[in-house]
C-alpha positions in Angstrom: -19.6 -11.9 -6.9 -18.9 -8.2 -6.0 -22.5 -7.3 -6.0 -24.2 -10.0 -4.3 -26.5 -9.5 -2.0 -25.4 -12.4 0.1 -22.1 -10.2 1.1 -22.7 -8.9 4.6 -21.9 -5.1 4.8 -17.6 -4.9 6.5 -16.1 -1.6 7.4 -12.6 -1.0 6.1 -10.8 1.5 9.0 -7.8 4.1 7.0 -5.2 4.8 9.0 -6.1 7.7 12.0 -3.9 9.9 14.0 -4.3 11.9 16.9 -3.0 14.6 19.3 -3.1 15.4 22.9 -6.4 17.4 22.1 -8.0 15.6 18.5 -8.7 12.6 16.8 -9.2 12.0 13.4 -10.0 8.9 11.8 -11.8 7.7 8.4 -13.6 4.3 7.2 -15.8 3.3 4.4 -18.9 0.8 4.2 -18.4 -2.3 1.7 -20.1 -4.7 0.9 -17.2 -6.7 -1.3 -14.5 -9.2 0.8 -11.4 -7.7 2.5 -8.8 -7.3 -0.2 -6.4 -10.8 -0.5 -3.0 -9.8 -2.6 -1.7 -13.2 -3.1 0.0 -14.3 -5.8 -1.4 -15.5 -9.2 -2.3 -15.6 -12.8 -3.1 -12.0 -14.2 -6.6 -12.9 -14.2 -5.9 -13.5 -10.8 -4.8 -9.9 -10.0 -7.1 -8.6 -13.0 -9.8 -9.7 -10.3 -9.0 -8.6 -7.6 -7.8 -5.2 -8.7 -11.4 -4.8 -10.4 -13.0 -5.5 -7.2 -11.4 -2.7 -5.3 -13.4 -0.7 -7.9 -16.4 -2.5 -8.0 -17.1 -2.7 -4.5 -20.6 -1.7 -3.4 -20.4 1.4 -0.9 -23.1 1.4 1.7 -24.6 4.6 3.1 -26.3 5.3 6.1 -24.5 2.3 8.3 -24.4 3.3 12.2 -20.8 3.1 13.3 -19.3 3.8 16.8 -15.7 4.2 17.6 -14.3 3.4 20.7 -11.0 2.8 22.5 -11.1 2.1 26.0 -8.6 3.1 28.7 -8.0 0.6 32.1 -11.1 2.3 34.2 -13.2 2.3 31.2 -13.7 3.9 27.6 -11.5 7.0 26.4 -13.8 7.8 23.4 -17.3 6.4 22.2 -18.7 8.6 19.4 -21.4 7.4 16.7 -21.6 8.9 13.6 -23.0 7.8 10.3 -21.6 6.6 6.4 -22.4 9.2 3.7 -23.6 8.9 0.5 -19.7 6.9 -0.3 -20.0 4.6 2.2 -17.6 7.0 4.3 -17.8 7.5 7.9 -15.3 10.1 9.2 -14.5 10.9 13.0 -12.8 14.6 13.7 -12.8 14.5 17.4 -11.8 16.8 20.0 -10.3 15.4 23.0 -11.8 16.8 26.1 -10.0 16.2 28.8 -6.6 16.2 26.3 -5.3 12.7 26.3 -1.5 12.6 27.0 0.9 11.3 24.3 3.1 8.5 25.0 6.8 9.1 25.1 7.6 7.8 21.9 5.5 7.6 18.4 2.8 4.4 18.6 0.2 3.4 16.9 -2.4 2.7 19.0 -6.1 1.0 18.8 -9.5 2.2 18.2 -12.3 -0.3 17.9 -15.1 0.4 14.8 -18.4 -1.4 15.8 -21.3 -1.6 13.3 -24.4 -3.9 12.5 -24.8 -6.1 9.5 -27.0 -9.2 8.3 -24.8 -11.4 10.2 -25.5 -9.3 13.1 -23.0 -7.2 15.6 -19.7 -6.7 14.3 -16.2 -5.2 15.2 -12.9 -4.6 13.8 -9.6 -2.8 14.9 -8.8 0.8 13.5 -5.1 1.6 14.1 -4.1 4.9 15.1 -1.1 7.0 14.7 0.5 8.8 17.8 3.4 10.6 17.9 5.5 11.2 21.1 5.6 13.8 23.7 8.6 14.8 22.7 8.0 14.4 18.8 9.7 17.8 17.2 9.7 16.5 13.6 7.5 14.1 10.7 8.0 13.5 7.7 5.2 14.2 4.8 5.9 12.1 1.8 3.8 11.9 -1.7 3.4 8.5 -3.0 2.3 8.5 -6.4 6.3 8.2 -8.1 7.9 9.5 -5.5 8.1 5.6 -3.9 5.6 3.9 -6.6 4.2 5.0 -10.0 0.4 3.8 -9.5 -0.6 4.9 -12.8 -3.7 5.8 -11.7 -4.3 10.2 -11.2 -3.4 12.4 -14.3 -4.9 12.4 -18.0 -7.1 9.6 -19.2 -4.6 9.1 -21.8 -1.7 8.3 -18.8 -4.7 6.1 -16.8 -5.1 4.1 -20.2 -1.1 3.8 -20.9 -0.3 2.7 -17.6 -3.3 0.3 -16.9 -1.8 -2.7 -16.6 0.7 -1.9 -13.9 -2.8 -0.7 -12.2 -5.2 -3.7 -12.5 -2.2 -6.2 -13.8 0.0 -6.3 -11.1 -0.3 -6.5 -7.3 1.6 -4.9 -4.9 4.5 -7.8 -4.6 5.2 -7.6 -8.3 5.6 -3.6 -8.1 9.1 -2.3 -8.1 9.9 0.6 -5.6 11.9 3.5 -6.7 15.6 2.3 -5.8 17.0 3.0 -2.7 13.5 4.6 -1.2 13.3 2.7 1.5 16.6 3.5 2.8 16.2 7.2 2.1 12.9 6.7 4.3 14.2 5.3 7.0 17.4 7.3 7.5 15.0 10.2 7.5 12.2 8.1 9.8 15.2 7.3 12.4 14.4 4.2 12.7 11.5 1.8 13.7 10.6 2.3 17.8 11.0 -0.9 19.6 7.8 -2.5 20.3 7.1 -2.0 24.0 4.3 -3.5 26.2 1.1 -0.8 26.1 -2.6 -1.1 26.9 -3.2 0.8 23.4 0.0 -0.3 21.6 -1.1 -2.3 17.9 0.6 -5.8 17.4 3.0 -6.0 13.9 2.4 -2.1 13.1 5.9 -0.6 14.6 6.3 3.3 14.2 9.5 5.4 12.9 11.3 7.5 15.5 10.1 10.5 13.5 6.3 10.0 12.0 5.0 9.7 8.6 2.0 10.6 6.7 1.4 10.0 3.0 -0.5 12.3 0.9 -1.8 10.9 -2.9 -3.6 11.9 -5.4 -4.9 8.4 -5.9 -8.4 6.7 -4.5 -9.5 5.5 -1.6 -9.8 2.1 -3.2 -6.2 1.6 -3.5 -5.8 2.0 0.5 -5.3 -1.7 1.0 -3.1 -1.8 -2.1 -0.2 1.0 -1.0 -0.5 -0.3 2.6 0.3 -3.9 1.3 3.0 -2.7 -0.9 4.8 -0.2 1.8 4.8 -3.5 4.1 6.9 -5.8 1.3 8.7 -2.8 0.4 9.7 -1.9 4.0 8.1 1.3 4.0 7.3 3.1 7.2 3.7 2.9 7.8 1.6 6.2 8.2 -1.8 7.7 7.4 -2.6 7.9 4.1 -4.6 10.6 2.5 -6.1 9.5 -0.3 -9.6 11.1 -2.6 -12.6 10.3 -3.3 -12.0 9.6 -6.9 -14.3 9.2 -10.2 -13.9 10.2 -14.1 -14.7 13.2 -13.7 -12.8 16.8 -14.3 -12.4 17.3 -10.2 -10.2 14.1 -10.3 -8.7 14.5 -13.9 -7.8 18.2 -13.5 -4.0 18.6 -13.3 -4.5 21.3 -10.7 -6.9 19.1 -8.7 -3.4 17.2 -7.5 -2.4 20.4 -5.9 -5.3 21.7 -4.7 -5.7 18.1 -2.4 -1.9 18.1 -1.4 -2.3 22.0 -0.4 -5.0 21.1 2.0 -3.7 17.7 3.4 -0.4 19.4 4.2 -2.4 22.1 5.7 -4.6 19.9 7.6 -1.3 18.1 8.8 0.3 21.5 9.9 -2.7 22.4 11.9 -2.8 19.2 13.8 0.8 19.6 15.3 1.6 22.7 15.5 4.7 21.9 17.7 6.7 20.3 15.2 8.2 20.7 12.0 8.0 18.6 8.4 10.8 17.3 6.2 8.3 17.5 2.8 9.3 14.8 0.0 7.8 14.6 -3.6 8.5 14.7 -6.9 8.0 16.8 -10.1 4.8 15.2 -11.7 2.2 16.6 -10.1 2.3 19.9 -8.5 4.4 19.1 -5.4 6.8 22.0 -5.5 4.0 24.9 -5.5 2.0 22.9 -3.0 5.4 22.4 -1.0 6.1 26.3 -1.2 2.6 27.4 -0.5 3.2 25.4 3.0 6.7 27.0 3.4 4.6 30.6 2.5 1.7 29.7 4.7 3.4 28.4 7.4 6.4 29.7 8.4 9.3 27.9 9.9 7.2 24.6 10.0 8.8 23.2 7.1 12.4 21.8 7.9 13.7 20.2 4.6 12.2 19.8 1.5 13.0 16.9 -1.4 12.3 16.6 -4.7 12.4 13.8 -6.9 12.8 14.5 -10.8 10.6 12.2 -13.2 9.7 14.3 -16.0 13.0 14.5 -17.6 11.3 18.7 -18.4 12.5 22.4 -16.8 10.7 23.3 -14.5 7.6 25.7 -15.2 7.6 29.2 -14.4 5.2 28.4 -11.8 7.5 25.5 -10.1 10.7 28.2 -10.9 8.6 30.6 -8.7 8.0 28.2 -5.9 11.8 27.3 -5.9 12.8 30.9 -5.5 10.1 31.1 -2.8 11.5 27.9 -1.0 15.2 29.5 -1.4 13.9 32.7 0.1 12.6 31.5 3.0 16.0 29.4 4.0 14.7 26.0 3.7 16.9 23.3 2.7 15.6 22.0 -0.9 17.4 18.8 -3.0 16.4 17.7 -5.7 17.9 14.7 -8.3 16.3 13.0 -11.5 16.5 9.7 -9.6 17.3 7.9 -5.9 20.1 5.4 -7.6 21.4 7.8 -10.2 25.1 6.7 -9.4 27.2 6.8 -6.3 28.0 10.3 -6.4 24.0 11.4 -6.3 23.5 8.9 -3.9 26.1 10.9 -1.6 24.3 13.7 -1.9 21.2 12.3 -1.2 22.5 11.1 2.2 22.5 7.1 1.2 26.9 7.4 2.6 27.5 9.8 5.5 27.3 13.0 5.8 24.8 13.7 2.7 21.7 15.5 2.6 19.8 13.4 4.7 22.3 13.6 7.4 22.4 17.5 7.1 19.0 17.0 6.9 18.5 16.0 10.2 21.4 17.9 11.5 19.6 21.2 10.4 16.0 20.2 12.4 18.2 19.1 15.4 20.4 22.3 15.8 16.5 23.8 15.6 15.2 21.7 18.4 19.0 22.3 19.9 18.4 26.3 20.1 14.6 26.1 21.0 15.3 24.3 23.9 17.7 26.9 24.7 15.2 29.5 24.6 12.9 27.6 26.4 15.4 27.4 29.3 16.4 31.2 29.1 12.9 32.0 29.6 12.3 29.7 32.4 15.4 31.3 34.1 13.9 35.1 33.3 
């Protein structure tokens, strides 16, 4: 049963990512079993969708992070689960930890006590490389998968049963995402032999982070589906979510996209963002207050069209505002609209996503440049 008390308390780590000079990385307090996606009658999945909701969250559970280094630990930090069952580590780095030549994920160990007594479990952490110069930011909720799940109660009642019906091997991605992801991603970094390197979690040549609208709940859910799907793998940020106007509110979705990308931005200064979303839920404003905000950080925006609708005269404004600025912007009703949109889109050679990358690389190509003049001066 969900809520028996015979369930010893587990933490289930999100996905982290750091810097040279910060950490941050997030877990929750549950007292339900890990999540088991296997296939089944829809009772089955009714199940075990239900108990991603019904889990008990646990506050006021110890927790201490560590990762250790080969003459002893890195970082050990305690901190406490809130009122949510959430435990969240924002960590400065002092002395700054160098970044490994290529993007990793690396390991972080959670250690807490429950009724069973003294436990542990791996948290995985993103890295990107020294030499890392552009990510990728990508929405989720139909831009790869409709979840169904953020919007009106009347489009959380109407799209239920892909929700709590079906798990994530019965979900279809949006055609031809996954290769638009990884031409953009570069390609998965060969696994190499590292202290801190994570088993079966291979990074993309340029990083990714996910930003959604859904709830934490559905962590294990997207992760699972990205994995069948051949997704990259990145942090996802996710909400603390509830029926309440804060999650309901149309302009809610923004709002949390504004400050993730932000929060993003801030963390890696050095680089630049391809940003890719879609028209449902307030991606192009939130995409063109980054663009505002923070100039010449954004490389390439896209855009996928679902509403079948014109665009508002607030998304009209953020397109001219995305225009103004110079920054690449394509946008198309759907990935597999036909071979001629896919051409565009970058799925045959020299498309977007080719230009794309082109564009970022003739960036990094003239900043290098500048870098050497002022070395020579």
């Amino acid at each position: 049963m969900v809520f028996s008390r015979k369930i010893a308390t587990r933490l289930q780590p999100y996905f982290g990512y750091r810097s040279a000079g910060r950490l941050v990385l997030t877990a929750r307090a549950l007292r339900s079993a890990p999540a088991a996606f296997v296939e089944g009658s829809r009772w089955h999945a009714l199940r075990t969708m239900m108990a991603q909701f019904a889990s008990r969250k646990v506050e006021g559970v110890a927790v201490r992070l560590t990762i250790e280094g080969p003459n002893g630990p890195l970082i050990d930090h305690a901190a406490t689960t809130d009122r949510a069952g959430l435990v969240h580590f924002d960590l400065p780095l002092s002395p700054e930890w160098d970044l490994p030549d290529y993007p990793m994920w690396e390991v972080a160990q959670l250690h807490w006590i429950n009724s069973e007594g003294p436990q542990s479990v791996d948290a995985h952490v993103l890295t990107p490389g020294a030499d890392s110069t552009l990510a990728v930011i990508s929405d989720i909720d139909d831009t790869i998968i409709e979840t169904g799940i953020t919007g009106s109660p009347r489009k959380i009642v109407r799209n239920w049963k892909r929700v709590f019906a079906q798990l994530p091997h019965e979900r279809i991605a949006v055609p031809q995402a996954d290769n638009f992801f990884d031409a953009l991603g570069g390609g998965q970094v060969k696994a190499e032999d590292d202290l801190h390197a994570a088993e079966l979690m291979p990074a993309t040549h340029r990083p990714f982070f996910y930003i959604s609208s859904s709830p934490w709940n559905l962590f294990s859910y997207l992760v699972a589906f990205q994995r069948l799907k051949g997704l990259p793998l990145g942090p996802l940020m996710l909400r603390t979510w509830g029926f309440n106007r804060e999650t309901l509110g149309g302009s809610s979705h923004g709002a949390h996209k504004e400050a993730a990308i932000a929060s993003i931005l801030t963390m890696y200064p050095a680089m630049q963002f391809a940003l890719i979303g879609d028209d449902t839920q307030g991606d192009l404003p939130a995409f063109a207050h980054a663009v505002e905000t923070h100039p010449g950080r954004i490389a390439a925006i896209f855009l996928r069209q679902v509403a079948g609708e014109a665009f508002s005269p607030e998304e009209q404004a953020a397109k001219a505002l995305i225009e103004a600025a110079g920054v690449p912007l394509w946008s198309g009703a759907s990935y597999a609209q036909g071979a001629e949109f896919l051409r565009e889109l970058g799925f045959a050679p020299g498309g977007a996503t080719e230009q794309i990358v082109r564009t970022v690389e003739k960036v990094e190509t003239a900043k290098e440049a500048a870098a050497r003049q002022s070395d020579v001066g």
